[in-house]
Each structure stands twice: as structure tokens, then as C-alpha cells.
N, C-alpha and C positions, 0 to 999 in steps of 0.2 A: 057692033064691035065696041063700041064706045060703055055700050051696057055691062058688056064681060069684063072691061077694063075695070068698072068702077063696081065689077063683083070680086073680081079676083082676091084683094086684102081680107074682103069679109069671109070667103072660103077659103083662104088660109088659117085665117083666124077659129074659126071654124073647127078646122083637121088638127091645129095644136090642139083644142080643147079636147077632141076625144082621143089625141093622141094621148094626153096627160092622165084624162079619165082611165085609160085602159090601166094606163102603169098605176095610179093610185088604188084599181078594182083587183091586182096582181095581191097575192100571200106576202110575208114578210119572207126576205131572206133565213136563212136558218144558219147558225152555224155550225161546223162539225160535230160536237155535240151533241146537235140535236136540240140547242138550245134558242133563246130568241135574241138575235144580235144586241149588242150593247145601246143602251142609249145616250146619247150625249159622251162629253171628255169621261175622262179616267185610266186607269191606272192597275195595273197587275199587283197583289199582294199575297205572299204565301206565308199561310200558318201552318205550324205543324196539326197531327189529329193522333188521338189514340183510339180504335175502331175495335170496341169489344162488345162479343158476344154473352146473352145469360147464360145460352150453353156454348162453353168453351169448344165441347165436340163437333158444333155446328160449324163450318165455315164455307164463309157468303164471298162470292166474286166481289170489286167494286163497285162494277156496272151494276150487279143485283144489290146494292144500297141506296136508298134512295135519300138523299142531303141535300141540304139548302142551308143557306148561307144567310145572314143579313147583318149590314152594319149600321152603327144607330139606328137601328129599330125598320132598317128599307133593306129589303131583300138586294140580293147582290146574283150576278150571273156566276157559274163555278166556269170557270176555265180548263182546270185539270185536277188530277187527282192523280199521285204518285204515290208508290206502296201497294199495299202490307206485303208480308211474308219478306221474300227474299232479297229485295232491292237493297243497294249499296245506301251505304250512311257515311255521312261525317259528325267524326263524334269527337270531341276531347273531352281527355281525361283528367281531371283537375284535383291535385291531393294537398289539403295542406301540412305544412311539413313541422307542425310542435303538436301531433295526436299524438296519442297515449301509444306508449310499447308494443302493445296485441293489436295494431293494427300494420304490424311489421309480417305478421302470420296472414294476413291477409291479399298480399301482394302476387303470390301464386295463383291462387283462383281470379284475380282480375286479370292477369296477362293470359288462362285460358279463356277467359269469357272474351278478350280483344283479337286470340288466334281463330275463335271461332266466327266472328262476324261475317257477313256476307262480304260473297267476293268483291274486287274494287272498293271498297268501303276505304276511309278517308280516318286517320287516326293521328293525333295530336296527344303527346304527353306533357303536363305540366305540371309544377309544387309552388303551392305560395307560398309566399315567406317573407321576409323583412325586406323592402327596399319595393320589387317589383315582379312580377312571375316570371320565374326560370322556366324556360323551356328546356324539358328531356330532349323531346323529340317533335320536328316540327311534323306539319300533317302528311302521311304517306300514305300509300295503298300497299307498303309491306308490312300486312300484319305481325309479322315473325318480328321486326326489327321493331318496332313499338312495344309489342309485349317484353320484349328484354331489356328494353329502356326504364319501366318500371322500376324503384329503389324503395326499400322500406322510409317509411317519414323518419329525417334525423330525432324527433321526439323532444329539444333543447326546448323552451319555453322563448330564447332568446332571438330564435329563429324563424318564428310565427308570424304571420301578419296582425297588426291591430284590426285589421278589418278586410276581410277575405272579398268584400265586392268588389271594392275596388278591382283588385287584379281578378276580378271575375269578367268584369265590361274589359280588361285589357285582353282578356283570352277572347271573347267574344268581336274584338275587332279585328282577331285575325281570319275567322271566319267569310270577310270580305273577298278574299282570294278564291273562294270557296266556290264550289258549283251550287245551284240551286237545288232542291230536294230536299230527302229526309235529315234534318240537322237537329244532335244533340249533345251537352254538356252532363256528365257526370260528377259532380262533385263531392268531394268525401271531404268532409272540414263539419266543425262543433256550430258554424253559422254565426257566431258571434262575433260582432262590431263594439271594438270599446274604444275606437280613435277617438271618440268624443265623448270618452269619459263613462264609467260602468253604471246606467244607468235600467235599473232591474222592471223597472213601469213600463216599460217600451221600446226594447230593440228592434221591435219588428218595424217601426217609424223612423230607424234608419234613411237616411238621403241617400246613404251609396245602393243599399238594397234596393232600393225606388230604382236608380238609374241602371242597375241590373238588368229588373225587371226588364223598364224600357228599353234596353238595349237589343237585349234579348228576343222581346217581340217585336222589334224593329227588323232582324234580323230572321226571323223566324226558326227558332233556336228551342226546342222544350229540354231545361233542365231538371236532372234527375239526384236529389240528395241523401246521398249516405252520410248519417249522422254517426260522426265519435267524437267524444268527448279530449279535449286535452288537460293539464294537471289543474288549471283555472276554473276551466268552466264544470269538471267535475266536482270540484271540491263545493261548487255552489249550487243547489238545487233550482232554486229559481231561476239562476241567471239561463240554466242548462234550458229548461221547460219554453224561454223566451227564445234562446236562441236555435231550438225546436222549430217553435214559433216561426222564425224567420224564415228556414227553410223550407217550412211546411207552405210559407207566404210565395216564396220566390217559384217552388215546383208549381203552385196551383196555378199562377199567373200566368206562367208560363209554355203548361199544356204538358209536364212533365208530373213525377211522383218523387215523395219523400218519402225515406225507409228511417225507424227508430225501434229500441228493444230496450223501452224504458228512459231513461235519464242515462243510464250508463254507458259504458261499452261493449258494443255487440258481442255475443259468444263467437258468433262467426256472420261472415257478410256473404255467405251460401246460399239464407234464402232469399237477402235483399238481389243477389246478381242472377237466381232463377225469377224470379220475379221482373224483375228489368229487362231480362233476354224475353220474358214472352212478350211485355210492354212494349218491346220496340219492333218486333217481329210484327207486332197489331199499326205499326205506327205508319201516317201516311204523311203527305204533303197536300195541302190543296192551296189550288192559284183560282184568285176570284177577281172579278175583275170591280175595283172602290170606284168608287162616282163619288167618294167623298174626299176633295183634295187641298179643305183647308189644315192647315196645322194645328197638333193637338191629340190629345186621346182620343180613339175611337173604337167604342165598345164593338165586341163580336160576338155574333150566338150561332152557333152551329149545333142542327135538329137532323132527326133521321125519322121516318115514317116509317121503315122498315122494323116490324117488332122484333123485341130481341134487343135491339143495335144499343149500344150505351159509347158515347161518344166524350172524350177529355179533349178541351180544348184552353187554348191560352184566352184571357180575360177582355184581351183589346190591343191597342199598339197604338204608340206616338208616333206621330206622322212629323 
């Protein structure tokens, strides 16, 4: 008796070890997915994507894409993946309001391309302009009443913003309110910032453009820029070319595209808004899960193995 007593701890000890054994000899949990559970803290982050095909006539389910994700340079787990085709969007529409006269001809075709979005889709009208963006119309899922919100731009020079990012990060913190998903900014404005003075070396190194940017991708927002010129920026070629530049800076970063037809003023914004409706129709959401959660930029690379796939995505995001 006295033997078993002074066996007993060492066969418990014993039964934990192969209890422990068994569970460590077990597979990894898996999660929905399909994927391998996350390791260590972190944190949910969604970018937008734009998911195009070399042949346009080919179209591939989600599932049959195969993506990965990785942030500074370490693979990242995807979480989800929301889009393409027909899924609702929140989208504002941002005009500034001292573009040139012929973009008054232009306001019809954008309130159809805003009745056409998918259903539920989420729609914000706004005009920048001197002081701070007016809002038409705050965000709705009554397409009808957005598109008639629409106004041609008063055209005055007086009424213009000096610098259109500004009230671009003020549009984009309304966004907050916002459900998660496909999110994007449209802006039609010449992209030039002369608050600090018209200097033709480098607008695109604008600070407010910067915190655009950042806002932007903090929000996971791709915006999309129609370029028209107003009486200023047209009269000057270079300034125009620069503030190009800017826009071409802001959509890249962003995971969005910029539309331009020269230095001047489009003949018509026909082919930029067929161009944008198939852009956004290709356009998704993906949630990954960041293991990286000190503050700061952090670069993103999003790959596909599936041939074909040509994927736009925004640059990174300040944390």
C-alpha cells in the first residue's frame, strides 16, 4: 500500500506527459478559410483591390484566385475578401467647384453612372470650395436622390479651394460612419495645391496631399481622379502637368486610377466614367489579419499566382 502511495504522483505525472503529448502530436486548428490560424496579437486591416483580367472576357470566381498578402515584407493571413461584380459600394462624389464651363456638360452622365450603381450602394455628394466642403448630399442608398443632387461647378475662380486635400481628408472622415467594404472617392478637381504658394518644382510634395494619401489608406478608401483644368491651372502648362502629377500620385497610392486627355479639358468624361464603372465592378475588399501594430507606415504587396490576374492595390497605410 505504502508502495502505490509513493507511485501514485509519479503516474500522474506520467498521464499529464502523454496527455500533453497527444494534444501537441494533433494538426493545427484551421480556420474557415481554410487557412492557418493567426499567430500571436493583431489586428484586422482592409484595403481596397482592383482584380483584372489580360482577357477581359475571362471571368474568375474569388475562390478561383489565388492571393496573398504581405506586410513589410512577412506574409499576412487574408481574412476575407469582399466583391467584384455586383456588391454595394460607398462611394463620394467630390467636385470642385472654379473647373472650367464644359464640365457643366458633364453632370448628366455622372448622375447616370450614380443611378446605375449596385443596389444598396451608399452615395455622398460634395463641391470644394473656399472655406470648407459643402455637402449636396450626405451618404444615402437613394440613388435617384444623389444623382439629382448633382449641380454644375459655379466655374468663379473666387470660389475654388486653394488646395483641394484638404477638404479631401474632410470628406474622407466622413467615411467613419460607414460600413466596412468596397469604399471609394471620385474626384473631379485640376489637383492643384497653391495654399503655400505656386510652386511649379513640386506640387506633387504637397503635406496636405501626403495626409490624403494617409487618410485614405487608413480608411481603406481607393480614389479615383478626373482631371479638368480650371482658368489658372489651364493658362499654365507646367503647373497643369504637376498638378496631373498629384493626382496621378494620390489614385496610385491609393489603389484607385486617374483619367486625363492631355493638359486640357476633356471633350467629354464618357470614356473616363465607362472606364471607372468596369474598375469598380472588378473592385474588391480584402481583410488580413497585421501582426504589425507598431505606429507608422507600413508597406503592402498584394500577388496573385493565378495567371492572367493583374491586381491594383494601394501602397501601404499609416497605422
Amino acid at each position: 500500500m505504502k508502495t502505490l502511495q509513493r507511485l501514485h504522483p509519479i503516474l500522474c505525472l506520467v498521464g499529464l506527459l502523454l496527455m500533453s503529448g497527444a494534444a501537441y502530436g494533433q494538426p493545427p486548428t484551421q480556420n474557415v478559410d481554410g487557412g492557418s490560424p493567426p499567430r500571436g496579437p493583431g489586428k484586422p486591416v482592409t484595403i481596397p483591390l482592383t482584380i483584372r483580367m489580360s482577357s477581359e472576357e475571362e471571368i474568375l470566381e474569388l475562390t478561383n484566385i489565388d492571393l496573398t498578402v504581405s506586410e513589410d515584407g512577412e506574409p499576412q493571413q487574408i481574412l476575407s475578401i469582399r466583391g467584384v461584380t455586383n456588391s454595394p459600394i460607398t462611394l463620394a462624389v467630390l467636385i470642385q467647384d472654379d473647373l472650367v464651363p464644359s464640365v457643366a456638360n458633364e453632370i448628366k452622365p455622372l448622375a447616370e453612372f450614380i443611378r446605375k450603381l449596385p443596389k444598396g450602394s451608399r452615395v455622398m455628394i460634395g463641391y470644394l470650395r473656399t472655406g470648407s466642403l459643402q455637402v449636396k448630399q450626405k451618404f444615402t442608398t437613394e440613388l435617384e436622390k444623389a444623382a439629382k443632387s448633382l449641380r454644375p461647378p459655379s466655374g468663379f475662380a473666387n470660389n475654388g479651394p486653394y488646395n483641394p486635400y484638404v477638404e479631401v481628408v474632410e470628406a474622407l472622415r466622413k467615411f467613419d460612419a460607414q460600413p466596412q467594404g468596397r469604399r471609394a472617392i471620385l474626384l473631379v478637381s485640376d489637383g492643384l495645391d497653391i495654399s503655400r504658394g505656386v510652386d511649379s518644382s513640386g506640387p506633387t510634395q504637397s503635406v496636405d496631399l501626403q495626409r490624403a494619401v494617409n487618410e485614405s489608406q487608413r480608411r481603406g478608401v481607393a480614389i479615383y481622379g478626373f482631371y479638368s483644368p480650371t482658368f489658372a491651372s489651364a493658362a499654365n502648362r507646367s503647373l497643369a502637368g504637376n498638378a496631373q502629377g498629384s493626382l496621378l500620385r494620390l489614385s496610385n497610392e491609393t489603389g484607385g486610377l486617374a483619367f486625363f486627355q492631355g493638359t486640357g479639358a476633356p471633350v467629354s468624361f464618357e470614356p473616363f466614367i465607362r472606364e471607372l464603372d468596369v474598375s469598380l465592378q472588378k473592385q474588391a475588399a480584402l481583410t488580413f489579419l497585421s501582426t504589425h501594430l507598431n505606429k507608422g507606415f507600413h508597406k503592402i504587396e498584394v500577388k496573385s499566382a493565378t495567371p492572367g490576374v493583374r491586381i491594383a492595390f494601394p501602397s501601404g497605410y499609416v497605422r
